[in-house]
N, C-alpha and C positions, 0 to 999 in steps of 0.2 A: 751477161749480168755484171752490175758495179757492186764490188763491197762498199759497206759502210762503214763505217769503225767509229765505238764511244771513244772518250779518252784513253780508259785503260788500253782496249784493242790499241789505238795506235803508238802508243807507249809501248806496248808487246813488241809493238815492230818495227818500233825502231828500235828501241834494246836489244832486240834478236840478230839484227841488220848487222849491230856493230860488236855489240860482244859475245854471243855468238859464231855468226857468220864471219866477222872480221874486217867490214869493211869501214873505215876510218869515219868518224863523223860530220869532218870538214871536207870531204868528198860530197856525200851527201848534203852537207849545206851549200859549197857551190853550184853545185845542181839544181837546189832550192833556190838559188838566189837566179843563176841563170834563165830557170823559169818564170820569177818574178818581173825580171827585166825583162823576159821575150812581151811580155804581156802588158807592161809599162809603153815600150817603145809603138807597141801599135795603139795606145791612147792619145800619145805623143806625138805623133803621124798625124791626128785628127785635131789635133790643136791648133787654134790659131792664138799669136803673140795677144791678141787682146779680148781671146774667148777661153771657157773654158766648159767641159760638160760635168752637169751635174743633175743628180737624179731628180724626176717632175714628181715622180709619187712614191707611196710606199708599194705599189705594184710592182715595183720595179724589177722584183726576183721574177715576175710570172713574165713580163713586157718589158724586158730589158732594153728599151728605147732610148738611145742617146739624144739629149735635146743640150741642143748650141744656144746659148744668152751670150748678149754682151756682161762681160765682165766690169768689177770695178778695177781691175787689174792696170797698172799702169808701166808695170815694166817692160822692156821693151824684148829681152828674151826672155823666152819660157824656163822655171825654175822650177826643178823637185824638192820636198823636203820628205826625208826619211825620219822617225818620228820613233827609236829604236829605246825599250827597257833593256833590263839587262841579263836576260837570259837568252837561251838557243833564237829563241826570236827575234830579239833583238839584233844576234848576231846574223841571222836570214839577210836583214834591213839593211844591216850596217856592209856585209859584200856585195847585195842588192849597190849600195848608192856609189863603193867604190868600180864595180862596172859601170853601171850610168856614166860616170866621170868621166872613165875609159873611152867611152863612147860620142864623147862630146857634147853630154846631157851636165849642164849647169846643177849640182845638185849637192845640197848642204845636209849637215845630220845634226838633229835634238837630240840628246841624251835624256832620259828620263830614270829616275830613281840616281839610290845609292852605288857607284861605280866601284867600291869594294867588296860588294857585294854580285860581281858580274859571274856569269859563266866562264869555263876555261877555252871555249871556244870564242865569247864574247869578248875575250879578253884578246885572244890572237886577231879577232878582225879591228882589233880597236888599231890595233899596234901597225897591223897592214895600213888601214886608213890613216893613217896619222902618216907613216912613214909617207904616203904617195900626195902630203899634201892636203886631202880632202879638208874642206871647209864644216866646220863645226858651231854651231849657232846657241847662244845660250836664251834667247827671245824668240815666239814663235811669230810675226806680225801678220795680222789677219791679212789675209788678200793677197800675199806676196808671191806666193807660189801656185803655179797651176795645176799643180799633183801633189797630192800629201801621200807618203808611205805608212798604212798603222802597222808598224813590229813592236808594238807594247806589250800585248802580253800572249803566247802561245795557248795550244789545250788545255796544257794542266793548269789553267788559273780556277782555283774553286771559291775564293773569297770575294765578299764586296768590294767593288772599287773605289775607294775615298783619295781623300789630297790630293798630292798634286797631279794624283796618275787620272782624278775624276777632273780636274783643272785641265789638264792638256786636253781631257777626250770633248769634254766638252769645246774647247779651242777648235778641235780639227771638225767638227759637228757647225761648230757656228762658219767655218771657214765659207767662199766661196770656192774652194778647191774640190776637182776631182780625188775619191780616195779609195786607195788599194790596199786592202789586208792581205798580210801574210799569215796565212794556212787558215787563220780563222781570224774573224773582226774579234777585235781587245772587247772583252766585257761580255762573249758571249759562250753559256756556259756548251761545251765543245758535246755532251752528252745527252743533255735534254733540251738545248736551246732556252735555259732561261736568262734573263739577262743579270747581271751579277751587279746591282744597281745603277751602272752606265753601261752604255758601249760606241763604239765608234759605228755611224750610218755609212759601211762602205758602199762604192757604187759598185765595187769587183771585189772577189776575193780570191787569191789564187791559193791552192789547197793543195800539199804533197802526196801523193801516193792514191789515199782513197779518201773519197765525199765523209765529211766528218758527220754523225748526226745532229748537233747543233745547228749546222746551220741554212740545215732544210727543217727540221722542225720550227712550229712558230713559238715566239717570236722572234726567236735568231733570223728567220730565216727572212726578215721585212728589212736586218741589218746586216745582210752576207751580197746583197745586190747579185749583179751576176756572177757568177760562179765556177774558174777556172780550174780544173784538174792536172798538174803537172806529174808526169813519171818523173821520180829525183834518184832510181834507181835501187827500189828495197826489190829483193827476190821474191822471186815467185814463193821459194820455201819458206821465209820470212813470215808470207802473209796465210799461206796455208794451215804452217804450225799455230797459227792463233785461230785461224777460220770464223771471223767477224761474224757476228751474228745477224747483223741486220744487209740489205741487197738494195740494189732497186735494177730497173730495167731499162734496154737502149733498143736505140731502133733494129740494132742487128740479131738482135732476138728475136724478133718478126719472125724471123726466116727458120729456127729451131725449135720455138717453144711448140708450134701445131704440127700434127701431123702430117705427111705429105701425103699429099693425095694420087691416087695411084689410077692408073688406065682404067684397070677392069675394076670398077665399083659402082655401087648404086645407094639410093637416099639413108637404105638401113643402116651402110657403111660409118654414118659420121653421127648417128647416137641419134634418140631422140630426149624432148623436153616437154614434162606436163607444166602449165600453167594455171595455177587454180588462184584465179584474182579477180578484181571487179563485181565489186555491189552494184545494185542496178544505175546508180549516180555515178559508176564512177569505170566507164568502158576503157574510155582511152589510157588509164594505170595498165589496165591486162594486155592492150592494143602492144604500148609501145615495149614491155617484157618479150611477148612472143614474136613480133617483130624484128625487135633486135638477136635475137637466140639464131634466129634464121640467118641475120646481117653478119651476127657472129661464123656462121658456117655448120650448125647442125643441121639434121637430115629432114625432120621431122620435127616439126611439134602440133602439140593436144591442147585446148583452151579448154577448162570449166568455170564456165564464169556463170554471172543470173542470166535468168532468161532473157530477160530484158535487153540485151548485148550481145543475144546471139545473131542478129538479123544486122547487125551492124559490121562486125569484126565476120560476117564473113563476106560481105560486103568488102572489106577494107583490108581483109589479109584474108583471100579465098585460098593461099597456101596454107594456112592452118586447117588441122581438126578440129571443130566447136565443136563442144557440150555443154549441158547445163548442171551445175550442184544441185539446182533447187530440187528435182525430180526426186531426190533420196528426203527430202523431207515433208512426201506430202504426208507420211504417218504422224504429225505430230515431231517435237522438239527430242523425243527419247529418241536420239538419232544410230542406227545400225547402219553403217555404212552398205547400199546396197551394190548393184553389179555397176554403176557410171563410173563411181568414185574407185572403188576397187581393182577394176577391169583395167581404169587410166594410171592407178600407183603401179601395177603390178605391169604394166606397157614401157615404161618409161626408164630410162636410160637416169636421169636427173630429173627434178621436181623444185620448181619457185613456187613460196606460198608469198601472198599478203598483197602485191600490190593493188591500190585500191578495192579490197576484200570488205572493211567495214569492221565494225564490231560489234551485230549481232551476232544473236546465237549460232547462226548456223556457221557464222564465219570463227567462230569458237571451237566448236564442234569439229569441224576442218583442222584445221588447226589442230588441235591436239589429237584427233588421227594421225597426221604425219608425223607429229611430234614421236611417234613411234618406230618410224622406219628408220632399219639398221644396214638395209644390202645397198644403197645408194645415195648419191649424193644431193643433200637439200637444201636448197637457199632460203632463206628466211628474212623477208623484205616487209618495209613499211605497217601496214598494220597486223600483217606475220609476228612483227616485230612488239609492235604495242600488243595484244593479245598475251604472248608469252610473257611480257613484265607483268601484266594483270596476273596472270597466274601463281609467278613471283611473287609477286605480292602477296596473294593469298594462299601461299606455301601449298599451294596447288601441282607445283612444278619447282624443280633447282634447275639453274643453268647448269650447274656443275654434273646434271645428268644428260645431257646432250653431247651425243659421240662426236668423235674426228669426222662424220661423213657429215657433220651439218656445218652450214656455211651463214652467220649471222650477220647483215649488211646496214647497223645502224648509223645513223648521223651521231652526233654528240648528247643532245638532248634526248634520244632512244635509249643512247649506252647507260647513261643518267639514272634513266627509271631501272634497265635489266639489271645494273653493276648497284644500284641503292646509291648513289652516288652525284654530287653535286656536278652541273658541267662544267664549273671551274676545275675542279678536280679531276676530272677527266680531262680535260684540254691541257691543262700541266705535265701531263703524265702520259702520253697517247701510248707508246711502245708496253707500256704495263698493263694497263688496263684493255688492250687490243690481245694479251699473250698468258694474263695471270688468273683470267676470270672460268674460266670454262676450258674443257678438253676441244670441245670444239672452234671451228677457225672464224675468227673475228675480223671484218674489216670496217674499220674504225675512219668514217666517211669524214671528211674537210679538205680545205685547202691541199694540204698537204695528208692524204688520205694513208693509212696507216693498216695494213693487215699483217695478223697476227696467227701462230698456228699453236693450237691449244696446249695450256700450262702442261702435259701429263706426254708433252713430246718428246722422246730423245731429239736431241738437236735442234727442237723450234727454230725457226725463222721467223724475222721479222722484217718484212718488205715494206721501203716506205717510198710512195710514188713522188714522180719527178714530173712527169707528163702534165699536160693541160693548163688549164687556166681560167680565168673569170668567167670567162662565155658558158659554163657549164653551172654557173646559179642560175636555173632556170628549170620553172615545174618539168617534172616526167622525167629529167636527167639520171636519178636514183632507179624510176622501174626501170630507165633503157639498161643500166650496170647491170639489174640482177636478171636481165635477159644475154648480155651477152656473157658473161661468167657462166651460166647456164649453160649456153655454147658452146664454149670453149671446154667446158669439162665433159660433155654427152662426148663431142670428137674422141674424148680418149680418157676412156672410163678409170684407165691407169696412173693418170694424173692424180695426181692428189691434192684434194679441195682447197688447201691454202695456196697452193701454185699457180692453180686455174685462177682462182678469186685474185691474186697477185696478179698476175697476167691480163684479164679482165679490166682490174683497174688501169693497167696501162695504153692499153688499148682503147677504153672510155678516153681517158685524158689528151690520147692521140688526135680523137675526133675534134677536139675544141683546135686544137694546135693547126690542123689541116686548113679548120674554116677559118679561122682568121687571118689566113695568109692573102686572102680573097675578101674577107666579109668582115661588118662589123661586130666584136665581140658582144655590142648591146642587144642584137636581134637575134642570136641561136636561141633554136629552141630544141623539144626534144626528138622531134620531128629532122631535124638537122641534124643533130647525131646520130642516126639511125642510115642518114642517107649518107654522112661520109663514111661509116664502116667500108664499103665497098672502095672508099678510096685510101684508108691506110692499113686494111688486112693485105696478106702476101695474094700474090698474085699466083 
C-alpha cells in the first residue's frame, strides 16, 4: 500500500522530519531537487533540438502517451526554464535548475513574486545560484524553451490565484513547452484537488514522499499529467506518527492482500457468494456479478434471479447454483420469505443485491429483507442501490441504520439521490461524502473511484484508486466490481468489507490496464473484464 496525504498530513511530515527528528531542511530539498532532475533529464533524453512533447488530451493522467510535434522552436540547443515563487517550492526549482547547469543542461530562472518576502531556504538557493553564475530572466518568451519547471507555488497554497502569479501560469499553459511540477502543479488545491482559479497543465508532476490527494482527485488530477513519486528521505517514523488517512494500492499487494491457497483444500475453502439480481429483462446484470465473483476466486456461488434467466445463466455459467425469487411470491405481494430465499441467506458466506433486479415489488421486498442482515457481508449494487434511496426518501429506511457489514457501490448520480445531495456536490467532495454518510462502507464509483469506510470507524480509511482507465465506461462494468468484491471478501470472511471493496476496485481497474496493452481501449466490454481477471489475479 501507498499513503496518501492532504496538505496538513504532509506538512505533519515534514515538520516532524526536521523539528522533531532533526534532519536539516535543505538536505531534504536537495534530495527534492535531485529527484526533480532525475526525472527532467530522461525527458531531456527524448528531445529533439526542434521538437518538443506535449500533452494530446486531457486523458493524459490515465494514457500517459508521449506525442512528438514539430516545434515552433527555433533555437538550436535545448533550454530549461525553472519558473520558481518564493517559498520551499520555489527554492525545490531554483537547486533543481542549478544542478541542470551542473549538468550541462542550458537552464535559466524566472523569479516570480515579492523577493522580500522569500523563504529562508529560498533565500540560501538564490545566493547558491547566483554565486555559480546561473542565468536569471526577467521575460518569459513564448516558445523559447523546451521544458518549463512550475515551482510557483507548493501544498499549502489555499488562495485564488490572481496577478501576475495567474499571468505567468497562464504563460507557461499557453507555452509549446514540455511542463514539470514540483510536488504538485501551482493552482491545484493539494487536498481536494480543486483548482484555486488557475493552475499550471503539467505533463509530469514529480511528488515528494507520498501521492498528495489533490492530485489524483478530479479535477487536479486532468493537471498533475503523469505522476512521479520520489523518496527525498522523510522516515519511516515520520510518516507513521501522522498515519495518513487516505491509501491506494500497487501491484505488489496482489501477492498479500488474498489468501494463499493452500494443498489440502476444496471449493468450501474460499467462501461462497449469493447473487440475487436480474429482472426478467435484464440476465446478463446477474450473469456478469456471479461470473466475476468466480474470476475473483471464491468457491461457490448461488444465483436468484426470475425465472425467466434461469435456463439461460445455466447455460452460460453451469458453475453456478440457479434459483429463482419468483417461487416465494406466488402467495401474492404480502411477501414471507419462504425456504429459497432463506435457505440461500442463511448458505452464503457474502450476498450482492441489485444488479439488474428492477424495481418492482418483489425486487423491493428483497431488498429490504437483506437490508436486515447483520452476521455477513452485503454489497448493495445498482438497483439495490436505487430501491434503498426510494426508501430514503420515504423515511422508510436511514442510511445512517446500515452496519459496517454492508458494502454500498454507487456511481455519483446513485450517491445523489441516498446522500439528498446534488452530483456537483458530491463530485467536489468524494473523500466526505464516501466516509461521512453512513457506518457502512461506501465506494464512491468514477474516474477516480473513491471508497470509504463508515463515519462511526476508529481510524476509517479512505482508499482512493489509481488503477484502470477509460476502457471501463462500458455497460456491465459496475455488476462485474460488485461480483468480484464479493470474491475477494467470501475468500476471507476476516477481511473487512471496506478492504475487500478497496481491493476489489483495484483489481477491476487492473483489468482495463492488462487489455489495453493488447487491445483497443474503445471496444472493452464487460465480458472482457471478466476474462482478464485470470490474467492480473496472483497466480
Amino acid at each position: 500500500m501507498r499513503y496518501i496525504t492532504d496538505a496538513k498530513e504532509a506538512k505533519q511530515i515534514d515538520n516532524i522530519s526536521i523539528n522533531e527528528i532533526g534532519i536539516p531542511s535543505l538536505v531534504l530539498m536537495e534530495r527534492a531537487a535531485l529527484g526533480v532532475v532525475e526525472e527532467i533529464e530522461k525527458v531531456y533524453g527524448e528531445l529533439s533540438a526542434n521538437a518538443c512533447v506535449k500533452r494530446k488530451t486531457e486523458d493524459n493522467f490515465l494514457n500517459s502517451q508521449r506525442c512528438k510535434k514539430s516545434a515552433e522552436l527555433k533555437n538550436v540547443n535545448s533550454k530549461i526554464l525553472v519558473v520558481a515563487g518564493m517559498g520551499n517550492n520555489g527554492a525545490d526549482g531554483v537547486a533543481a535548475a542549478r544542478m541542470l547547469e551542473h549538468d550541462g543542461i542550458k537552464t535559466a530562472i524566472k523569479l516570480v513574486g515579492n523577493i522580500e518576502h522569500a523563504s529562508e531556504e529560498m533565500k540560501k538557493q538564490l545566493e547558491i545560484a547566483k554565486n555559480l553564475g546561473i542565468s536569471f530572466v526577467t521575460d518569459m518568451k513564448k516558445n523559447e524553451y523546451d521544458i518549463i519547471v512550475d515551482a510557483i507555488f507548493g501544498i499549502g497554497l489555499s488562495r485564488e490565484i490572481t496577478g501576475e502569479y495567474r499571468e505567468i501560469i497562464e504563460k507557461i499553459n499557453g507555452s509549446n513547452s514540455y511542463i514539470v511540477s514540483v510536488d504538485i502543479s501551482s493552482g491545484v488545491d493539494a487536498t481536494g484537488g480543486k483548482i484555486l482559479g488557475t493552475a499550471v497543465k503539467a505533463d509530469m508532476t514529480v511528488t515528494f514522499g507520498n501521492l498528495k490527494r489533490g492530485m489524483l482527485l478530479f479535477p487536479g488530477a486532468v493537471y498533475s499529467g503523469e505522476i512521479k513519486v520520489k523518496d527525498i528521505g522523510f522516515p519511516d517514523k515520520a510518516v507513521e506518527s501522522v498515519s495518513p488517512k487516505a491509501y491506494t494500492f500497487e501491484k505488489n499487494d496482489l501477492y498479500c492482500m488474498l489468501p494463499q491457497r493452500k494443498m489440502r483444500t476444496n471449493k468450501g475453502s474460499y467462501g461462497k457468494v449469493l447473487v440475487i439480481a436480474g429482472c426478467e429483462a435484464m440476465c446478463g446484470a446477474c450473469y456478469f456479478s456471479a461470473a466475476a465473483a468466480y474470476r475473483a476466486g471464491c468457491g461457490l456461488v448461488r444465483v436468484l434471479t426470475a425465472k425467466e434467466n434461469m435456463q439461460i445463466l445455466k447455460t452460460k455459467l453451469p458453475e453456478a447454483i440457479v434459483g429463482s425469487y419468483d417461487e416465494e411470491f406466488e402467495d401474492g405481494i404480502d411477501f414471507t420469505p419462504k425456504k429459497e430465499v432463506e435457505e440461500a441467506i442463511g448458505w452464503a458466506d457474502v450476498i450482492v443485491i441489485g444488479p439488474g433486479l428492477g424495481k418492482s415489488i418483489k425486487a423491493k421486498l428483497l431488498v429490504k429483507r437483506i437490508l436486515k442482515v447483520k452476521d455477513k457481508t452485503v454489497v448493495i449494487d445498482a438497483d439495490g442501490l436505487n430501491i434503498l434511496a426510494e426508501f430514503i426518501e420515504n423515511k422508510e429506511h436511514d442510511l445512517g441504520n446500515l452496519g459496517t457489514n454492508f458494502i454500498l457501490t454507487p456511481h455519483l448520480k446513485e450517491m445523489s439521490r441516498l446522500a439528498g445531495k446534488t452530483t456537483d456536490e458530491i463530485k467536489n467532495d468524494m473523500p466526505y461524502y464516501a466516509t461521512a454518510q453512513a457506518e457502512c462502507n461506501i465506494v464512491l464509483k468514477d474516474a477516480r473511484t473513491v471508497v470509504g469506510e463508515g463515519r462511526n470507524i476508529p481510524d476509517g480509511k479512505i482508499y482512493i484508486n489509481t488503477s484502470g482507465n477509460n476502457a471501463l465506461a462500458t455497460g456491465g462494468s459496475g455488476d462485474v466490481l460488485s461480483g468480484i468484491i464479493a470474491g475477494i471478501a467470501a475468500q476471507d470472511i476476516k477481511m473487512k468489507p471496506a478492504l475487500a471493496a478497496a481491493f476489489g476496485v483495484y483489481v477491476h481497474g487492473l483489468t482495463a490496464e492488462k487489455y489495453t496493452e493488447t487491445k483497443s481501449r474503445y471496444s472493452m466490454t464487460a465480458s472482457d473484464i471478466i476474462d482478464m481477471l485470470q490474467d492480473v489475479m496472483p497466480r
